[in-house]
Backbone as CSV, one residue per row, in Angstrom:
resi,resn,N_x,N_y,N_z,CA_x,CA_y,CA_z,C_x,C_y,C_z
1,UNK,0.835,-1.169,0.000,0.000,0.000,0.000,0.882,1.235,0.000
2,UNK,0.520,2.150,-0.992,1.533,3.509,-1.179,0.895,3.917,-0.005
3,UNK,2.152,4.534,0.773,1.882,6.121,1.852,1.791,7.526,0.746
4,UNK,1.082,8.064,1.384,0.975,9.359,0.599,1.696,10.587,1.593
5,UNK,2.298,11.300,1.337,2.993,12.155,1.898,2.714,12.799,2.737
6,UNK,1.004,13.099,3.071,0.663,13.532,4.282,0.727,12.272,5.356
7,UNK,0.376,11.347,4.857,0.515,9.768,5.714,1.590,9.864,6.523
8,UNK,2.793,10.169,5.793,4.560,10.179,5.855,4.732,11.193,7.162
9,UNK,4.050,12.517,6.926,4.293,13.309,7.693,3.707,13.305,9.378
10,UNK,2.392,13.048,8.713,1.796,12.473,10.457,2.402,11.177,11.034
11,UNK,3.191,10.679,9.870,3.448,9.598,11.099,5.014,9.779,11.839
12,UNK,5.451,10.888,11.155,6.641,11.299,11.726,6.640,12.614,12.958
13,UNK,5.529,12.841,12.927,4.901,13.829,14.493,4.833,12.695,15.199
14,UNK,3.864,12.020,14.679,3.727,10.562,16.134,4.951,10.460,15.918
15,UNK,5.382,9.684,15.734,7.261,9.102,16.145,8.106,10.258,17.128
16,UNK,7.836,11.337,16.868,8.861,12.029,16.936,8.503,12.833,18.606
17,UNK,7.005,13.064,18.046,6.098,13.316,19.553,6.446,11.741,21.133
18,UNK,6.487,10.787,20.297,6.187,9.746,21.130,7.872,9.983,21.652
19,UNK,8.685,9.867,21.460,10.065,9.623,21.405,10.468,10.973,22.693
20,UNK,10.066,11.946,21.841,10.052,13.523,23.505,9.527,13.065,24.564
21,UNK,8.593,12.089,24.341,7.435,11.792,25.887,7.708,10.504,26.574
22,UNK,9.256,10.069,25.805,9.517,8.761,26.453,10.537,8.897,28.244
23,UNK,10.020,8.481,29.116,11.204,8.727,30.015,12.533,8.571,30.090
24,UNK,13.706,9.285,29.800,14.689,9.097,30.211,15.619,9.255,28.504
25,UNK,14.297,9.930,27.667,14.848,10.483,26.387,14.575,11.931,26.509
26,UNK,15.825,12.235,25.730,15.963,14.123,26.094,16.473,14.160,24.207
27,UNK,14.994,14.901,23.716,15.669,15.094,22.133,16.331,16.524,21.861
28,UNK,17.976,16.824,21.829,18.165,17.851,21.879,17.956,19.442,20.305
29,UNK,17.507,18.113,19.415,17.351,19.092,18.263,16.293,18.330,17.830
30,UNK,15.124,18.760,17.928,13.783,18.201,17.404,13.255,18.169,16.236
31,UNK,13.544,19.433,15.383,13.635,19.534,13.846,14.828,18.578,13.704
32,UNK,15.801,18.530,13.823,17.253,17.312,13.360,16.417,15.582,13.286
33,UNK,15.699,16.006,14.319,15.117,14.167,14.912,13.937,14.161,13.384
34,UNK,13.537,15.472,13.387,11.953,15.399,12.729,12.833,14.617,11.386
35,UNK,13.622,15.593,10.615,13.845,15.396,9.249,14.553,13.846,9.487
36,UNK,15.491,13.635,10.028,15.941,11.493,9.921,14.484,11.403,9.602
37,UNK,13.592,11.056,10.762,12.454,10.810,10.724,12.021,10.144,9.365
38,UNK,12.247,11.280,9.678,11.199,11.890,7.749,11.549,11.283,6.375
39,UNK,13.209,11.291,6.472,13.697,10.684,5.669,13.577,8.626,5.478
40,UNK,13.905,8.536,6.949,13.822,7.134,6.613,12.608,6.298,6.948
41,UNK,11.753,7.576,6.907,9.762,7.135,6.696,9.958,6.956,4.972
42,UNK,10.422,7.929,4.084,10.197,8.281,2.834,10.934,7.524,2.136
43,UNK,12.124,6.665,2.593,13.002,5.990,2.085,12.396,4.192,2.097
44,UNK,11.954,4.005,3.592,11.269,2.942,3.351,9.644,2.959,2.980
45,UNK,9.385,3.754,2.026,8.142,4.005,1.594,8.993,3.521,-0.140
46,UNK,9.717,4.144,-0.652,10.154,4.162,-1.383,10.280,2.714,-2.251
47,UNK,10.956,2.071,-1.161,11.325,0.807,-1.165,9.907,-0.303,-1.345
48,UNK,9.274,0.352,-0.514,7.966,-0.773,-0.578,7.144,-0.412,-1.680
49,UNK,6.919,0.495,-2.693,6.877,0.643,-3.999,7.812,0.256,-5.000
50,UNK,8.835,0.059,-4.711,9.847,-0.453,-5.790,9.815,-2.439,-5.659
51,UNK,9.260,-2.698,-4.032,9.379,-4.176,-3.935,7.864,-4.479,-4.858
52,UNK,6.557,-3.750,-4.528,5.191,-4.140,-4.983,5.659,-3.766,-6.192
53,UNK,6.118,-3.115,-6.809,5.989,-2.897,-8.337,6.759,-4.295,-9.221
54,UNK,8.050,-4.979,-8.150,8.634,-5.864,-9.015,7.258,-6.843,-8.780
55,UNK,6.932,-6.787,-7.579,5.948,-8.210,-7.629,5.073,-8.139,-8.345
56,UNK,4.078,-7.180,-8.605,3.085,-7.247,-9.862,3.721,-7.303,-10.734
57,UNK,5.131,-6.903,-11.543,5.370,-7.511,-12.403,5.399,-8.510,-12.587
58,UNK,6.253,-9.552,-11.564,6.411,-10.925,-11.879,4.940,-11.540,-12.014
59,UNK,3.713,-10.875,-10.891,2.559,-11.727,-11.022,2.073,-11.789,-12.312
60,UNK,2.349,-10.340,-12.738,1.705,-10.301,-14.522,2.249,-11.045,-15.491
61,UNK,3.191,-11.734,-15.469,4.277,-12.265,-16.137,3.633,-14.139,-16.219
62,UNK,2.801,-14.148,-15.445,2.552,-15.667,-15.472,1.526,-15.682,-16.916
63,UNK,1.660,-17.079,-16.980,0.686,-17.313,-18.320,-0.391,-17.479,-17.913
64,UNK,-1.275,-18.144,-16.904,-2.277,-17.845,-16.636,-2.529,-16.831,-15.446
65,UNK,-3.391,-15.627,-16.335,-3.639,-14.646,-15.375,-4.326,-14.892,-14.354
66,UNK,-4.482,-14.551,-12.721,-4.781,-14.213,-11.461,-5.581,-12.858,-11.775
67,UNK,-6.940,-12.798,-11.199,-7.950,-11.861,-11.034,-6.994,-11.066,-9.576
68,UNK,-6.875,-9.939,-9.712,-6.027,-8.943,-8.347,-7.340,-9.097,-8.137
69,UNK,-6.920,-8.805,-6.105,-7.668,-8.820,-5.686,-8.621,-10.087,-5.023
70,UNK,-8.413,-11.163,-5.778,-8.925,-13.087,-5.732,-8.035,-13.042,-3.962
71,UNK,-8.598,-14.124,-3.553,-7.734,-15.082,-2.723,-6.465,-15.681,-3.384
72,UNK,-6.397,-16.032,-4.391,-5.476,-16.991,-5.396,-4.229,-15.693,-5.087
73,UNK,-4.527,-14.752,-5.443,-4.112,-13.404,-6.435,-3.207,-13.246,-4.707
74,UNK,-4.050,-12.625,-3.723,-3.048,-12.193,-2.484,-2.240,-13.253,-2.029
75,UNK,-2.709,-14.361,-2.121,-1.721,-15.706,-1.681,-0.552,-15.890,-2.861
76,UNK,-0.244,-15.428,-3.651,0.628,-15.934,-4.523,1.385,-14.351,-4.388
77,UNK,0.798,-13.015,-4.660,0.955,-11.646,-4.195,2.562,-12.018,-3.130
78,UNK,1.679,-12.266,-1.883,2.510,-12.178,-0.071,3.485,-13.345,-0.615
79,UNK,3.646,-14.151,-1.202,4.813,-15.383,-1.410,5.898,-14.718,-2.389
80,UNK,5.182,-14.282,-3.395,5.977,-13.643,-4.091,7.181,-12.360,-3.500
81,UNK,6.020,-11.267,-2.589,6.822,-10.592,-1.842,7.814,-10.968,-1.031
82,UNK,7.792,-11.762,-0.888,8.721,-12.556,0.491,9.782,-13.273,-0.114
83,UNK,9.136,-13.683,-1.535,11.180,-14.040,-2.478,11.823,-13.386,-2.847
84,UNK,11.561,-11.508,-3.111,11.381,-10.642,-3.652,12.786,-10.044,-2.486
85,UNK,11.727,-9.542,-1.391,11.973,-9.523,-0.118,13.770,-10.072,0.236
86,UNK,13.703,-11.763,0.221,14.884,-12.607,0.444,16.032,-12.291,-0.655
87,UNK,15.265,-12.299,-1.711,16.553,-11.956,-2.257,16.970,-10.354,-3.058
88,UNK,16.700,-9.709,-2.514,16.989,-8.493,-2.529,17.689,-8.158,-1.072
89,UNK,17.667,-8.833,-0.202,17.915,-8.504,1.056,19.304,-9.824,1.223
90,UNK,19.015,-10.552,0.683,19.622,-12.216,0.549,19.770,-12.979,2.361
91,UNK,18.333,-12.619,2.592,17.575,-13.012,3.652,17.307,-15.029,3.884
């Protein structure tokens, strides 16, 4: 599922909010914390569009087509991701 950039951003207030309100964490540059944040929200967003895009390719690639969306379709989808996944990672 794509994040959309407001997605990205609220979820880097929560993170960043939660992290100030933790005991015995003192964030001394809060914009510094925000942007990492931010970045490696947007980076692994990035990534999980570049992994779903190889996998619908490969799913499209079979000779008999899968209805998206089927049971068939997400079960072969999540397997696929996960070889995708292993060996891109060489997991």
């Amino acid at each position: 599922m794509r994040m959309s950039r407001e997605r990205i951003f609220h979820l880097t207030d929560l993170i960043v909010k939660e992290l100030g309100s933790v005991p015995g964490v003192h964030v001394k540059a809060p914009d510094e914390l925000r942007t990492e944040v931010l970045r490696a929200l947007s980076e692994e967003a990035k990534l999980a569009d570049s992994i779903d895009g190889e996998v619908r390719k490969i799913l499209a690639s079979y000779s008999r087509p899968v209805p998206e969306g089927s049971r068939e379709w997400e079960i072969l989808y999540q397997k696929t991701r996960e070889e995708v996944f292993r060996k891109r990672f060489r997991l």
